[in-house]
C-alpha positions in Angstrom: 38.4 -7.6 -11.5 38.6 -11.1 -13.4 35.8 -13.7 -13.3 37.0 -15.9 -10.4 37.0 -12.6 -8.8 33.7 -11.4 -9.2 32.0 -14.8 -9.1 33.5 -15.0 -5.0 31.8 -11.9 -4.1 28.7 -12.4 -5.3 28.9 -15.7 -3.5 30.1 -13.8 -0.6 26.8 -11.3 -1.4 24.5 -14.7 -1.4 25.7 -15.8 1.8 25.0 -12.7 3.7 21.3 -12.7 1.7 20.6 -15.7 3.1 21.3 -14.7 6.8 21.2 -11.1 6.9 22.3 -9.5 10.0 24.0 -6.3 11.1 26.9 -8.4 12.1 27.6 -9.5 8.5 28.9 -6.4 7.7 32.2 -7.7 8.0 32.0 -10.2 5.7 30.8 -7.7 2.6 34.0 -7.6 0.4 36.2 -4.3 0.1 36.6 -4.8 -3.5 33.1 -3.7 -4.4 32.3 -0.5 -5.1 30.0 1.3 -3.7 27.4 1.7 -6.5 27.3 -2.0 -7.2 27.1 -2.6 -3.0 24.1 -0.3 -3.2 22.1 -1.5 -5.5 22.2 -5.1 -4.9 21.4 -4.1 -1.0 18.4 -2.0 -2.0 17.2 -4.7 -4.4 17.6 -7.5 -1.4 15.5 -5.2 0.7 12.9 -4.6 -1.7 12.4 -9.1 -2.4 11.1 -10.0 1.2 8.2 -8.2 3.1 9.8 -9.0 6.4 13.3 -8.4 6.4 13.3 -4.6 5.7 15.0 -3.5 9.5 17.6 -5.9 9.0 18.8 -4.3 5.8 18.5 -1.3 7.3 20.4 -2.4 10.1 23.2 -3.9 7.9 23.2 -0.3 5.8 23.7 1.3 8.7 26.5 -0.8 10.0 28.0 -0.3 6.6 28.2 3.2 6.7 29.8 3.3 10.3 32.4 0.5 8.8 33.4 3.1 6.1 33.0 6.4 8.0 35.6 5.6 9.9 37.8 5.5 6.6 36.9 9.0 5.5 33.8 10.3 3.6 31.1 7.5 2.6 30.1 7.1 -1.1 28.4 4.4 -0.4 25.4 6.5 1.4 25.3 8.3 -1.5 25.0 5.8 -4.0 22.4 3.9 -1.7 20.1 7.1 -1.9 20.7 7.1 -5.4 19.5 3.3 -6.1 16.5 4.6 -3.4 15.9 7.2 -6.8 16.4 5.1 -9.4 14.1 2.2 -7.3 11.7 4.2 -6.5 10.9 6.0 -10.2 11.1 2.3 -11.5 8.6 0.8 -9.3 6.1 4.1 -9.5 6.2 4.7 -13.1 5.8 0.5 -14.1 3.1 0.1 -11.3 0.9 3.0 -13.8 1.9 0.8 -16.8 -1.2 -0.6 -18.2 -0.1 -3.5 -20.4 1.2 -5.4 -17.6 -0.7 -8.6 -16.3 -2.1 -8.0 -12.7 0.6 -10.2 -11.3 3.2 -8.2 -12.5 1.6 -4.9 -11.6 0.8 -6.4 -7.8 4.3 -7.7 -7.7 6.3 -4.2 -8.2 3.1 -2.5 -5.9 4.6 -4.6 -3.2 8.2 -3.7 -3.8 7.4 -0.7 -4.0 5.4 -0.5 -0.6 8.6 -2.4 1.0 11.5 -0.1 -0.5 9.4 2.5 1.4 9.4 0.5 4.8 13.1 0.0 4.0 14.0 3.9 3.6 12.1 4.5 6.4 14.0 1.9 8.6 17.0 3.0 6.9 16.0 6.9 8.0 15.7 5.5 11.8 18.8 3.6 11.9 20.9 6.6 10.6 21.5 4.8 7.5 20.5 7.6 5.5 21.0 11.7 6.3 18.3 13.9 6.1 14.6 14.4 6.3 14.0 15.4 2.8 14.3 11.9 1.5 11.0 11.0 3.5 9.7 14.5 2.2 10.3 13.9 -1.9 9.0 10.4 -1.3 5.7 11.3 0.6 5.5 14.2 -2.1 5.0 12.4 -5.3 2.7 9.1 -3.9 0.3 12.0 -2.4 0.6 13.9 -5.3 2.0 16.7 -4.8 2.5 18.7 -8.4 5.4 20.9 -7.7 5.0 23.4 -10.3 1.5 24.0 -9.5 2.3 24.3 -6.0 -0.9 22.4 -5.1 -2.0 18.8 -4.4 -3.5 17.1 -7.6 -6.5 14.9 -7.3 -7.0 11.3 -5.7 -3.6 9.1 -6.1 -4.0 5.6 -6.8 -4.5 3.2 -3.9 -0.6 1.8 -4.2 0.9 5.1 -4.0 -1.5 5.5 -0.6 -0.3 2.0 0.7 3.5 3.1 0.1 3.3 6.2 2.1 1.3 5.1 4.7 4.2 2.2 5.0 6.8 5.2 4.7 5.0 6.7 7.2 4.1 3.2 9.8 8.0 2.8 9.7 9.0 6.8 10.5 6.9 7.2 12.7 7.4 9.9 15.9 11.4 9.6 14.5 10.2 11.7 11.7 6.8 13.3 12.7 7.9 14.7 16.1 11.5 16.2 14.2 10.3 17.7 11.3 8.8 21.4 10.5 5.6 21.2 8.5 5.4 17.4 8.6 1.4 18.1 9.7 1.2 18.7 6.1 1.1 15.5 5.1 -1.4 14.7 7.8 -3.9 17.3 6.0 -3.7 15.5 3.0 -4.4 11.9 4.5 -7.5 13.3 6.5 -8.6 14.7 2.9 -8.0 11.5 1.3 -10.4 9.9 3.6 -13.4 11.0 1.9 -11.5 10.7 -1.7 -13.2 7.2 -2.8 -10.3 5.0 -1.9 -11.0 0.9 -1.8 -12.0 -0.6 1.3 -8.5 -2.4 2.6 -6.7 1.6 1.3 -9.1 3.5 3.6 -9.0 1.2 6.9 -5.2 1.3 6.3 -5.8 5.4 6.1 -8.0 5.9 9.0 -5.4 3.2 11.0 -2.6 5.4 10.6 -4.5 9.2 11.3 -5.2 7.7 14.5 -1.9 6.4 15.9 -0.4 9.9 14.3 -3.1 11.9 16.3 -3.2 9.3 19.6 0.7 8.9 19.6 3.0 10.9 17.3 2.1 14.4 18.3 1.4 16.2 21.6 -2.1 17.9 20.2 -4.7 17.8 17.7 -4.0 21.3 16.6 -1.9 20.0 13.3 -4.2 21.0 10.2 -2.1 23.8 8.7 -3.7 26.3 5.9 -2.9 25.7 2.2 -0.7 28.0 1.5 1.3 27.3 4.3 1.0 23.8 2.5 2.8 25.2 -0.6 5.5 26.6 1.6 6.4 23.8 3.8 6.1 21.6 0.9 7.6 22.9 -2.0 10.8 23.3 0.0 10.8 19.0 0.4 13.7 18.2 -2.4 16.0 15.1 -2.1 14.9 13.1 -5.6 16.8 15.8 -6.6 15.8 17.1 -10.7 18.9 18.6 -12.3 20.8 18.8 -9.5 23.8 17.2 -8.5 24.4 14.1 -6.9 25.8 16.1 -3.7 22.4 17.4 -2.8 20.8 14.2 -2.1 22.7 14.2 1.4 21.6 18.0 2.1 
């Protein structure tokens, strides 16, 4: 692909930034592949707080467009730039020679790449519960070789899932086995020292998961059926390959 080339579809690219819409999905070029189409849709996502369904919406048209060709890559890829988005954001966030702009900037991406799987999860964009499990997993802390939950997280991890969770909502509550797992650890991490805006945002979202995503009260599981349900949640897959991200 020569300059000229590659200079039209980002242009191409721009133009659907600036109005994106499910219908748009006609307009994204053929000629890009699907690793490049990926990333610059996550990273899109990630720069507005608003406009997270849309993307969604537009991922998920995508993937209907080029389902109907065979097998989509592009799905893959797209979880894969979720990964690689995702481990940025957490791991810079902890960074401590960053000026508190910076750190409050990629706290806030990192909050709205969560709204935008979770979106992405309800529109179909995306297979699978265990990307909602893996994610949920390591901002609650969940050490996986220890088989236990470590000790406070920091209040941007808890703002992230509890946008995760916001967005998911009964889709992913009301469908998944030992989901009531992660509902244990938020009522724990009520009395764990959080700020002031981190635990009205906590208490906000026990109550609409008690009052409205689940038939009964009777959700509080025992820790080591903790361990089980939750050291079976892989999808950031470690050493694995790239197939099991879809599983």
């Amino acid at each position: 692909m020569d300059l000229s080339q590659k200079e039209q579809i980002k242009q191409r690219l721009e133009s659907i930034s600036n109005g994106v819409d499910p219908d748009n999905v006609v307009a994204i070029p053929d000629d890009i592949s699907p690793d490049e189409l990926s990333n610059w849709m996550v990273s899109e996502a990630v720069r507005n707080d608003r406009l997270h369904e849309s993307w969604a919406k537009l991922a998920a048209a995508l993937r209907k467009r080029l389902d109907d060709d065979g097998p989509c890559a592009f799905i893959l890829e797209l979880m894969i730039a979720c990964q690689n988005l995702f481990e940025s954001l957490q791991e810079s966030s902890e960074v401590d020679d960053v000026d508190e702009q910076q750190a409050s900037a990629r706290k806030r991406q990192l909050a709205n790449l969560m709204a935008f799987i979770g979106h992405a999860f309800r529109h179909k964009a995306i297979r699978g519960n265990s990307i909602i499990q893996r994610s949920l997993n390591s901002l609650l802390g969940w050490d996986q070789d220890k088989s236990k939950w470590r000790g406070r997280p920091q209040d941007f991890e808890v703002n992230s899932a509890c946008a995760l969770l916001l967005t998911v909502g009964r889709a992913y509550v009301g469908t998944t086995h030992g989901s009531s797992v992660y509902l244990t650890r938020l009522r724990n991490l009520e009395r764990a020292g959080l700020s002031q805006n981190t635990q009205g945002e906590l208490v906000a979202l026990i109550q609409t998961w008690e009052q409205e995503w689940t038939p009964s009260r009777n959700s509080v599981l025992p820790e080591a059926t903790v361990a089980e349900s939750t050291s079976q949640s892989v999808v950031f897959s470690e050493g694995q390959g790239r197939g099991d991200l879809t599983s």
